[in-house]
Biotite code that builds the C-alpha atoms (Angstrom):
import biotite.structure as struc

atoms = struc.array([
    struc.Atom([111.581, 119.074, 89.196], chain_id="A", res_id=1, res_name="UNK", atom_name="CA", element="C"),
    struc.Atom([109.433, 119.501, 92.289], chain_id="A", res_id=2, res_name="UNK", atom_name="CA", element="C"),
    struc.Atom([110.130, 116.856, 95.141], chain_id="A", res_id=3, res_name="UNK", atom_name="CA", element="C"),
    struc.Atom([106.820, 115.186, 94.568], chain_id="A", res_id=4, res_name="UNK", atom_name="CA", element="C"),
    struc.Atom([107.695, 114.806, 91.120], chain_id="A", res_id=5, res_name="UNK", atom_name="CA", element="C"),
    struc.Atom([110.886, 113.417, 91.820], chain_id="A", res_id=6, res_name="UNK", atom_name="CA", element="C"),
    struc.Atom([109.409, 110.433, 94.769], chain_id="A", res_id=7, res_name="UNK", atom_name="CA", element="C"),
    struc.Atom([106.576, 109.562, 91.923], chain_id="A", res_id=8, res_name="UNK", atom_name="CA", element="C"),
    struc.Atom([109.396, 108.704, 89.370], chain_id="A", res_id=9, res_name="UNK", atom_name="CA", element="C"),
    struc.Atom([111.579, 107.021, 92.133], chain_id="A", res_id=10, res_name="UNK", atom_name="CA", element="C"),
    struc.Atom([108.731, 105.085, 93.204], chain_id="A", res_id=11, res_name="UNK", atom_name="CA", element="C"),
    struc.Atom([107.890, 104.364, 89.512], chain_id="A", res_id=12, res_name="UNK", atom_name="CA", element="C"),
    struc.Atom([111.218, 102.978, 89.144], chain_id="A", res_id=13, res_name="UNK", atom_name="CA", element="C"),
    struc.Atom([111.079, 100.653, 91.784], chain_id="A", res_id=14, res_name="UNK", atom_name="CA", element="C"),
    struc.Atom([107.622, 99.248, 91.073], chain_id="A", res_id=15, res_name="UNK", atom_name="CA", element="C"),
    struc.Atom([108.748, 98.502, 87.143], chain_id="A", res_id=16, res_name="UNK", atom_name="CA", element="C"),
    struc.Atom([112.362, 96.627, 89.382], chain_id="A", res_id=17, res_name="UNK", atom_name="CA", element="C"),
    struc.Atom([109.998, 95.080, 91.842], chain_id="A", res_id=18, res_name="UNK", atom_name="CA", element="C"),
    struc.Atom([107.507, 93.325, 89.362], chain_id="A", res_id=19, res_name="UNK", atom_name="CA", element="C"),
    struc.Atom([111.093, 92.119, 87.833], chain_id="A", res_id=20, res_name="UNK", atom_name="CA", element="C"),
    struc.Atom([112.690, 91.139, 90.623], chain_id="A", res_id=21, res_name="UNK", atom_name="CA", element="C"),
    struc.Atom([110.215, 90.682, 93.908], chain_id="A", res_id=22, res_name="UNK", atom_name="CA", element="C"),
    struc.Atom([113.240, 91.290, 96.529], chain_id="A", res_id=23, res_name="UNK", atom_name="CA", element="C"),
    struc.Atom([113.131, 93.426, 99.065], chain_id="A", res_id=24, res_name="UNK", atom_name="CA", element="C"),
    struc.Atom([116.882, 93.397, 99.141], chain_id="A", res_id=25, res_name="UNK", atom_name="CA", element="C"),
    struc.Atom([117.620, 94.266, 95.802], chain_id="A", res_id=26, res_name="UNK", atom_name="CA", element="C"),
    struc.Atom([114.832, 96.844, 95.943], chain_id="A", res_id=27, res_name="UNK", atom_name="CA", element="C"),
    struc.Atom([116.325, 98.302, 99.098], chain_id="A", res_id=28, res_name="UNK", atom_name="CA", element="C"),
    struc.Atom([119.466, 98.707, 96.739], chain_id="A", res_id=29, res_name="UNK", atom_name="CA", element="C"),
    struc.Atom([118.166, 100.354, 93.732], chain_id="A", res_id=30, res_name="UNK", atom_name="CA", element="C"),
    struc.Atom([116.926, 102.866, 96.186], chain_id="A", res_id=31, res_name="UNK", atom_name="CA", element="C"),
    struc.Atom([120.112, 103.497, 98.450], chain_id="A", res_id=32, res_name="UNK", atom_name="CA", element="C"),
    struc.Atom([122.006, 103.858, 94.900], chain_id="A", res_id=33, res_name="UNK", atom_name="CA", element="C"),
    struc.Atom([119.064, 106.986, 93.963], chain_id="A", res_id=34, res_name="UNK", atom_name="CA", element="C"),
    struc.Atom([121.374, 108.422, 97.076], chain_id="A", res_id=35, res_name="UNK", atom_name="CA", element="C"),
    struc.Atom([118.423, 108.598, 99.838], chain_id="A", res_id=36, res_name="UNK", atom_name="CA", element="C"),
    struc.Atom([118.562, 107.769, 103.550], chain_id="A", res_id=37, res_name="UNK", atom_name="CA", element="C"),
    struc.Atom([117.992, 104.633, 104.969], chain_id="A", res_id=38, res_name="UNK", atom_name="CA", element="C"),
    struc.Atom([114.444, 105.590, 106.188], chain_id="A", res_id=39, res_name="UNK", atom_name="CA", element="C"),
    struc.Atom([113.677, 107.234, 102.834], chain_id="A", res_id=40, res_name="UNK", atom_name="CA", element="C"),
    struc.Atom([114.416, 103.961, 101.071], chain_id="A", res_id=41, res_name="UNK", atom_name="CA", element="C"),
    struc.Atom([112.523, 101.432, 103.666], chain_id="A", res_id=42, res_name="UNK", atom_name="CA", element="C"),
    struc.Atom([109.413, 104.330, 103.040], chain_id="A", res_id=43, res_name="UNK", atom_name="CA", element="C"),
    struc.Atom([109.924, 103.765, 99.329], chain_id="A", res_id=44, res_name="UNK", atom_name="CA", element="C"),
    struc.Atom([110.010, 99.218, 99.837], chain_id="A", res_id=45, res_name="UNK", atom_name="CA", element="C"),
    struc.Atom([106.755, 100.268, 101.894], chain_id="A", res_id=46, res_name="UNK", atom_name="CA", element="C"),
    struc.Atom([105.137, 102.151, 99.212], chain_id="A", res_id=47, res_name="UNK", atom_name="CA", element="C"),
    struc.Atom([106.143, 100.192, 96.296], chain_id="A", res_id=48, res_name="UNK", atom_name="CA", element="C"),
    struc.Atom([105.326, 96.599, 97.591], chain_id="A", res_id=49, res_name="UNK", atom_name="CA", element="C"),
    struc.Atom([101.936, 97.820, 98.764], chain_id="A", res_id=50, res_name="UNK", atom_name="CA", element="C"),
    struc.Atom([101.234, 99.353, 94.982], chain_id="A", res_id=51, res_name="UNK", atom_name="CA", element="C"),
    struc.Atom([102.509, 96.074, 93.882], chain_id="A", res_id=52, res_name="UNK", atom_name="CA", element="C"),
    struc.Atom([100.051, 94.014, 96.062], chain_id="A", res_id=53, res_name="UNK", atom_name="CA", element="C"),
    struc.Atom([97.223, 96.688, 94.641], chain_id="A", res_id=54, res_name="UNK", atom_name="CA", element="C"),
    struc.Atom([98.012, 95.823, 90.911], chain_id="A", res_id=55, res_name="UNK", atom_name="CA", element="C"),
    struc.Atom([98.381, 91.987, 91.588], chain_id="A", res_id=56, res_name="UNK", atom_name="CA", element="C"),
    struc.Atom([94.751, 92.376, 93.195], chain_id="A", res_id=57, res_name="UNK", atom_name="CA", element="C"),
    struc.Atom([93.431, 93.996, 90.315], chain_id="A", res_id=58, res_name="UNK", atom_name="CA", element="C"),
    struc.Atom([94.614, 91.245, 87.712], chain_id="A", res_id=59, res_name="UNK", atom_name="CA", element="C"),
    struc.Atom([93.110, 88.588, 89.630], chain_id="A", res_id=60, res_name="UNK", atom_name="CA", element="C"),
])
């Protein structure tokens, strides 16, 4: 699986865990557990609350 391939499914993940549970901490978890660096996982919180904000935008 290419590397791209492997952030979209990680960043799947988390989006499905964030609309479940809107924490950052908990988020922050799930993503340390995928076994990425700290800056890797605050990039992922980033990307996946801003997605979240985009989909929330669109159901309104």
């Amino acid at each position: 699986m290419k590397s791209d391939e492997k952030r979209s499914h990680r960043l799947n993940y988390l989006l499905k865990c964030y609309l479940t549970d809107p924490q950052e901490n908990s988020l922050y978890l799930r993503a340390k557990q995928m076994g990425v660096t700290d800056s890797t996982a605050k990039d992922y919180i980033r990307t996946v609350i801003i997605q979240a904000q985009k989909t929330h935008s669109k159901q309104i």
